[in-house]
N, C-alpha and C positions, 0 to 999 in steps of 0.2 A: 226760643219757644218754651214755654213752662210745660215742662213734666210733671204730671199728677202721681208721686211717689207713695202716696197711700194706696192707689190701685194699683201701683206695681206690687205690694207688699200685701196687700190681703187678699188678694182675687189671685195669686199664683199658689195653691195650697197643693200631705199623704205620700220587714217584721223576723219573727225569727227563723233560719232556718231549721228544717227538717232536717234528721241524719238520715233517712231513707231517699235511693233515689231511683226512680224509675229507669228502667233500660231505654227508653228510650231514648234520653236525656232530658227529660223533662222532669220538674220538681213542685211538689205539692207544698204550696207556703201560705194554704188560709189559714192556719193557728198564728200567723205573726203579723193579721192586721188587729184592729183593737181588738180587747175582749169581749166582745160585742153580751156575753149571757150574762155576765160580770153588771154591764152597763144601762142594768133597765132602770135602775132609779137615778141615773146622772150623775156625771163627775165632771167637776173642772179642772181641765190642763191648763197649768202655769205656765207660760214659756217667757225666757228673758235673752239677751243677744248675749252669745259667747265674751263678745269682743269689750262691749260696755252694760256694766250689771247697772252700771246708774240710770241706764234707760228704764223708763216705764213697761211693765209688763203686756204682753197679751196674754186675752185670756180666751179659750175655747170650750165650748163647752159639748159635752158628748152625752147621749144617748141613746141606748138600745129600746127597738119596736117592735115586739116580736106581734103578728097576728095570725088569723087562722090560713090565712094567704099568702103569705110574704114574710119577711125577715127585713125590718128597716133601720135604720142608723140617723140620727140627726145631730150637725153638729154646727152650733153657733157660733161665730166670730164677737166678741166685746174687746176692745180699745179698751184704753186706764180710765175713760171716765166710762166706764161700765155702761155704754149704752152699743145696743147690738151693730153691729155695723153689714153682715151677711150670714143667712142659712141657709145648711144644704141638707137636703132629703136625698138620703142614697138606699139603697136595696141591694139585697145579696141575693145574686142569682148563680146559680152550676156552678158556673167559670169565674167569676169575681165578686166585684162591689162596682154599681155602675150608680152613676147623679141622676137622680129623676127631678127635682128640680132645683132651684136656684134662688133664691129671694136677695134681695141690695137692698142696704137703707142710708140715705143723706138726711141730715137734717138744715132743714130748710132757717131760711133767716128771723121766722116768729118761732122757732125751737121745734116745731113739731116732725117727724119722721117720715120722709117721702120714700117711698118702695119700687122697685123697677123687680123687674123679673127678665131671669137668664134666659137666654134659648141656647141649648145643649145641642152643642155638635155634633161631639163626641164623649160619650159617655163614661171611658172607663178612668175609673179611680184607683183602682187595685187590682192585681189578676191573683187568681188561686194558684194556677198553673204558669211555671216558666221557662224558658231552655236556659240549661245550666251554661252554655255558652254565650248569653247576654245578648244573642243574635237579633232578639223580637225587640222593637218599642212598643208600647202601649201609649197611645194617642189620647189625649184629654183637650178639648176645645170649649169653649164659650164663648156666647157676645151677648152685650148687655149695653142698654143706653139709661145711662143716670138721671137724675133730673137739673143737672148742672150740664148736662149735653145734650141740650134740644136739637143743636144740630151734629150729632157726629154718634156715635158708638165705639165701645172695646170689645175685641177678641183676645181672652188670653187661650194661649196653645202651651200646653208643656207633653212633652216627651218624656219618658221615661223608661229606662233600662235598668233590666237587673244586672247588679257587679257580682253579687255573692256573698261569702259571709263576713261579718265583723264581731265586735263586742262593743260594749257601752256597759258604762257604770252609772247607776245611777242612787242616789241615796246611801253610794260605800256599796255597790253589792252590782258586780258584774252579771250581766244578762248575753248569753247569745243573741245576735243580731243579723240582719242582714240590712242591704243599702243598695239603692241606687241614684244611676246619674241621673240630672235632668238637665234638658235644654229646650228654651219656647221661646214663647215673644210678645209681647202685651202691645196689640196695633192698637192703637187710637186715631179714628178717622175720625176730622171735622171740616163740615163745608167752609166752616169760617174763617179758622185760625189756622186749618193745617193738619196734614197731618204727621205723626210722630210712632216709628215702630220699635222701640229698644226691642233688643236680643238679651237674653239671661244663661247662664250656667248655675249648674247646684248641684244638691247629694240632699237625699232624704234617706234616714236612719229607721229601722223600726226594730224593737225589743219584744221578743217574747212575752206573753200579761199583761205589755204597757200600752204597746202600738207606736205612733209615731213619738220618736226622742228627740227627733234635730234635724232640723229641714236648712239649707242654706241656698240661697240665692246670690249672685255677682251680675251685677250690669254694667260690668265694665270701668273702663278707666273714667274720672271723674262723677263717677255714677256711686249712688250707697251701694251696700252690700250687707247681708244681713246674714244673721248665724242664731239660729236661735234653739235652744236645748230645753229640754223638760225640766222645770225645776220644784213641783208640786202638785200636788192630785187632790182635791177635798169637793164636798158637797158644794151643792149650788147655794145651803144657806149662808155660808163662808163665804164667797164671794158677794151674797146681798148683802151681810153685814158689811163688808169692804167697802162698799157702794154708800150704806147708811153713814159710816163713819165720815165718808167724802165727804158727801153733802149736806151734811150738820152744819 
Protein backbone atom coordinates (compact mmCIF):
# COMPACT_ATOMS: atom_id res chain seq x y z
CA UNK A 1 0.00 0.00 0.00
CA UNK A 2 1.64 3.46 -0.94
CA UNK A 3 2.47 5.79 1.71
CA UNK A 4 1.73 9.41 1.04
CA UNK A 5 5.35 10.50 2.64
CA UNK A 6 4.75 14.23 1.86
CA UNK A 7 1.85 14.22 4.31
CA UNK A 8 3.85 12.56 6.71
CA UNK A 9 6.45 15.29 6.55
CA UNK A 10 4.53 18.44 6.30
CA UNK A 11 1.26 18.06 8.14
CA UNK A 12 3.41 16.82 11.27
CA UNK A 13 4.91 20.43 12.36
CA UNK A 14 6.87 23.61 16.60
CA UNK A 15 12.12 27.59 22.84
CA UNK A 16 14.48 28.87 25.39
CA UNK A 17 14.36 28.43 28.84
CA UNK A 18 13.80 30.61 31.85
CA UNK A 19 16.22 30.74 34.75
CA UNK A 20 13.28 31.56 37.02
CA UNK A 21 11.20 28.85 38.31
CA UNK A 22 8.10 28.92 40.12
CA UNK A 23 7.50 26.81 43.33
CA UNK A 24 5.29 25.18 42.28
CA UNK A 25 7.07 23.44 39.76
CA UNK A 26 5.99 24.82 36.92
CA UNK A 27 8.00 27.01 34.37
CA UNK A 28 7.08 30.12 32.24
CA UNK A 29 8.63 29.43 28.69
CA UNK A 30 6.54 32.09 26.28
CA UNK A 31 9.88 34.05 25.51
CA UNK A 32 11.12 30.80 23.74
CA UNK A 33 8.50 30.43 21.00
CA UNK A 34 9.25 32.66 17.96
CA UNK A 35 9.70 36.23 18.43
CA UNK A 36 6.51 36.73 17.52
CA UNK A 37 7.12 41.44 17.90
CA UNK A 38 10.31 40.81 15.98
CA UNK A 39 7.92 39.17 13.20
CA UNK A 40 5.40 41.68 11.97
CA UNK A 41 6.94 42.09 8.57
CA UNK A 42 7.88 38.48 7.79
CA UNK A 43 10.82 36.31 7.78
CA UNK A 44 11.76 33.12 6.04
CA UNK A 45 13.11 29.97 7.78
CA UNK A 46 15.32 27.92 5.76
CA UNK A 47 15.48 24.38 6.94
CA UNK A 48 17.56 21.73 5.26
CA UNK A 49 17.97 17.74 6.58
CA UNK A 50 20.77 17.25 9.02
CA UNK A 51 21.63 14.03 7.41
CA UNK A 52 21.63 15.00 3.54
CA UNK A 53 22.44 18.88 2.80
CA UNK A 54 22.02 17.90 -0.96
CA UNK A 55 18.35 17.62 -0.25
CA UNK A 56 16.16 20.49 -1.31
CA UNK A 57 15.22 22.91 1.15
CA UNK A 58 12.08 23.80 2.92
CA UNK A 59 10.90 26.82 3.42
CA UNK A 60 8.53 28.50 6.07
CA UNK A 61 7.50 31.42 6.27
CA UNK A 62 6.49 33.39 9.58
CA UNK A 63 4.48 36.32 10.56
CA UNK A 64 3.36 38.30 13.26
CA UNK A 65 -0.49 39.84 13.57
CA UNK A 66 -0.88 41.88 16.16
CA UNK A 67 -4.67 43.53 16.44
CA UNK A 68 -6.62 45.52 18.74
CA UNK A 69 -8.12 41.96 19.83
CA UNK A 70 -5.83 39.21 19.70
CA UNK A 71 -2.08 38.51 18.99
CA UNK A 72 -1.89 36.22 15.67
CA UNK A 73 1.13 34.24 14.03
CA UNK A 74 0.84 32.90 10.59
CA UNK A 75 3.04 30.54 9.09
CA UNK A 76 3.25 29.16 5.52
CA UNK A 77 4.83 25.91 4.43
CA UNK A 78 6.62 26.16 0.46
CA UNK A 79 8.40 23.05 -0.99
CA UNK A 80 11.62 23.98 -3.39
CA UNK A 81 9.50 24.73 -6.02
CA UNK A 82 8.25 27.63 -4.04
CA UNK A 83 4.54 27.13 -4.24
CA UNK A 84 2.67 27.04 -0.94
CA UNK A 85 1.74 23.71 0.08
CA UNK A 86 -0.14 24.46 3.89
CA UNK A 87 -1.11 27.71 6.26
CA UNK A 88 -1.57 28.02 9.74
CA UNK A 89 -3.34 30.85 11.63
CA UNK A 90 -2.50 30.42 15.30
CA UNK A 91 -3.33 33.03 18.24
CA UNK A 92 -1.68 33.56 21.47
CA UNK A 93 -3.95 33.31 24.31
CA UNK A 94 -2.96 33.29 28.59
CA UNK A 95 -1.72 29.96 28.46
CA UNK A 96 -0.15 29.39 25.00
CA UNK A 97 -0.22 29.53 21.14
CA UNK A 98 -3.41 27.32 19.95
CA UNK A 99 -4.23 26.71 15.63
CA UNK A 100 -7.47 28.50 14.66
CA UNK A 101 -7.16 27.41 11.42
CA UNK A 102 -5.72 25.19 8.85
CA UNK A 103 -5.55 25.70 4.96
CA UNK A 104 -3.91 22.58 2.40
CA UNK A 105 -3.11 22.98 -1.11
CA UNK A 106 -2.56 20.25 -4.04
CA UNK A 107 -2.14 21.06 -7.27
CA UNK A 108 -4.34 19.66 -9.51
CA UNK A 109 -3.34 17.95 -13.05
CA UNK A 110 -4.21 21.57 -15.24
CA UNK A 111 -1.44 23.21 -12.52
CA UNK A 112 -3.94 25.21 -10.79
CA UNK A 113 -4.12 24.93 -6.65
CA UNK A 114 -7.03 22.99 -5.00
CA UNK A 115 -7.53 23.87 -1.05
CA UNK A 116 -9.05 21.69 1.60
CA UNK A 117 -9.46 23.08 5.09
CA UNK A 118 -8.32 21.36 8.54
CA UNK A 119 -10.87 20.69 11.27
CA UNK A 120 -8.84 21.23 14.48
CA UNK A 121 -9.25 18.78 17.17
CA UNK A 122 -7.06 19.90 19.30
CA UNK A 123 -5.60 22.85 19.39
CA UNK A 124 -2.45 23.47 21.20
CA UNK A 125 0.70 24.30 19.57
CA UNK A 126 2.82 25.60 22.37
CA UNK A 127 2.10 26.03 26.03
CA UNK A 128 3.50 29.01 28.03
CA UNK A 129 3.37 27.12 31.05
CA UNK A 130 5.05 23.67 31.98
CA UNK A 131 5.97 21.15 34.85
CA UNK A 132 9.53 20.97 35.20
CA UNK A 133 9.01 17.20 35.59
CA UNK A 134 7.85 16.63 31.86
CA UNK A 135 4.79 15.08 33.48
CA UNK A 136 2.07 16.93 31.14
CA UNK A 137 1.61 16.17 27.16
CA UNK A 138 0.18 18.67 25.29
CA UNK A 139 -2.17 17.18 22.66
CA UNK A 140 -2.22 18.63 18.82
CA UNK A 141 -4.82 16.82 16.43
CA UNK A 142 -6.12 17.51 12.96
CA UNK A 143 -8.07 15.89 10.06
CA UNK A 144 -8.14 17.06 6.69
CA UNK A 145 -9.37 15.40 3.45
CA UNK A 146 -7.35 16.52 0.15
CA UNK A 147 -8.52 16.52 -3.05
CA UNK A 148 -6.59 13.38 -3.98
CA UNK A 149 -8.82 11.69 -1.24
CA UNK A 150 -12.41 11.86 -2.18
CA UNK A 151 -12.82 8.91 -0.50
CA UNK A 152 -10.75 8.76 2.80
CA UNK A 153 -9.21 11.60 5.17
CA UNK A 154 -5.93 12.22 7.59
CA UNK A 155 -5.60 12.84 11.26
CA UNK A 156 -2.36 13.77 12.16
CA UNK A 157 -1.97 13.54 16.24
CA UNK A 158 1.40 14.59 17.76
CA UNK A 159 2.21 14.63 21.40
CA UNK A 160 4.51 16.48 22.92
CA UNK A 161 6.50 16.76 26.10
CA UNK A 162 8.77 19.05 27.71
CA UNK A 163 12.55 17.39 28.36
CA UNK A 164 14.19 20.64 29.66
CA UNK A 165 16.98 22.43 28.73
CA UNK A 166 19.60 22.35 25.86
CA UNK A 167 21.79 24.45 23.66
CA UNK A 168 22.06 24.82 19.89
CA UNK A 169 24.51 26.78 17.82
CA UNK A 170 23.40 28.39 15.33
CA UNK A 171 25.46 30.74 12.74
CA UNK A 172 28.84 30.00 15.29
CA UNK A 173 26.92 31.47 18.29
CA UNK A 174 25.40 29.31 20.99
CA UNK A 175 21.83 29.98 22.08
CA UNK A 176 20.05 28.45 25.36
CA UNK A 177 17.49 26.26 24.37
CA UNK A 178 15.01 24.03 25.31
CA UNK A 179 13.41 20.58 23.47
CA UNK A 180 10.94 18.35 23.42
CA UNK A 181 9.83 14.78 22.60
CA UNK A 182 7.29 13.94 20.37
CA UNK A 183 5.14 10.95 19.39
CA UNK A 184 1.82 10.82 17.04
CA UNK A 185 0.53 9.14 14.13
CA UNK A 186 -0.61 10.30 10.70
CA UNK A 187 -4.09 7.86 10.18
CA UNK A 188 -5.11 7.72 6.65
CA UNK A 189 -8.51 6.31 6.32
CA UNK A 190 -9.77 5.26 2.80
CA UNK A 191 -12.95 3.34 1.69
CA UNK A 192 -11.01 2.38 -1.23
CA UNK A 193 -7.68 1.43 -0.90
CA UNK A 194 -7.33 1.10 2.81
CA UNK A 195 -6.25 2.13 5.43
CA UNK A 196 -2.71 2.90 6.77
CA UNK A 197 -1.71 4.38 10.37
CA UNK A 198 2.23 4.98 10.68
CA UNK A 199 3.31 5.78 14.28
CA UNK A 200 6.48 8.61 14.47
CA UNK A 201 8.93 9.61 17.28
CA UNK A 202 10.88 13.01 17.34
CA UNK A 203 12.41 16.07 19.29
CA UNK A 204 11.61 19.55 18.40
CA UNK A 205 14.31 22.24 19.55
CA UNK A 206 13.61 25.83 20.22
CA UNK A 207 16.26 28.77 20.82
CA UNK A 208 15.76 31.76 22.50
CA UNK A 209 15.18 35.11 19.40
CA UNK A 210 14.88 32.28 16.80
CA UNK A 211 11.98 29.78 17.79
CA UNK A 212 11.97 26.55 16.23
CA UNK A 213 15.84 25.28 15.19
CA UNK A 214 15.34 21.44 14.48
CA UNK A 215 12.40 19.41 14.42
CA UNK A 216 12.94 15.46 13.73
CA UNK A 217 10.79 12.95 12.99
CA UNK A 218 11.60 8.65 12.67
CA UNK A 219 8.86 6.38 11.22
CA UNK A 220 10.56 3.63 11.85
CA UNK A 221 12.32 0.80 10.37
CA UNK A 222 12.11 0.98 6.52
CA UNK A 223 10.38 4.22 6.66
CA UNK A 224 12.41 7.98 5.91
CA UNK A 225 13.28 9.88 8.74
CA UNK A 226 13.83 13.37 8.71
CA UNK A 227 16.19 15.83 10.70
CA UNK A 228 15.91 19.01 9.70
CA UNK A 229 17.89 22.29 11.40
CA UNK A 230 17.64 26.00 10.71
CA UNK A 231 19.95 27.07 8.32
CA UNK A 232 18.84 30.89 7.26
CA UNK A 233 16.45 33.65 8.20
CA UNK A 234 15.85 36.51 5.22
CA UNK A 235 12.85 38.51 3.95
CA UNK A 236 10.19 37.05 1.77
CA UNK A 237 11.70 39.19 -1.26
CA UNK A 238 14.63 36.65 -1.10
CA UNK A 239 12.91 33.87 -1.42
CA UNK A 240 10.58 35.58 -4.47
CA UNK A 241 13.66 36.23 -6.09
CA UNK A 242 14.73 32.32 -5.56
CA UNK A 243 11.54 31.50 -7.03
CA UNK A 244 12.05 34.19 -10.09
CA UNK A 245 15.52 32.78 -10.69
CA UNK A 246 13.81 28.99 -10.92
CA UNK A 247 11.49 29.82 -13.36
CA UNK A 248 13.38 31.79 -15.75
Amino acid sequence: MKTNFFLLFFATIVLFPLTSCQDDGFRDIRDYYYPLRELTDGLVYEYRDVQYDSLAADYWYYRAIPTDSAYYFTKAYYKSDFIPSSLYREEMVNNGILLRNLYLFETDSMGQQQQAIGNILSANVFPFEVKEDGSELFIYQVRFQLPSQPHGSTTILINRQFQGDTTYIYEGQEYPAIHFAINGSVDQRDSIIGDIEPRFTGQEIYAKGLGLVFYARDYGEGAPSFQHQLVDRYPMTELEEQARVKWE
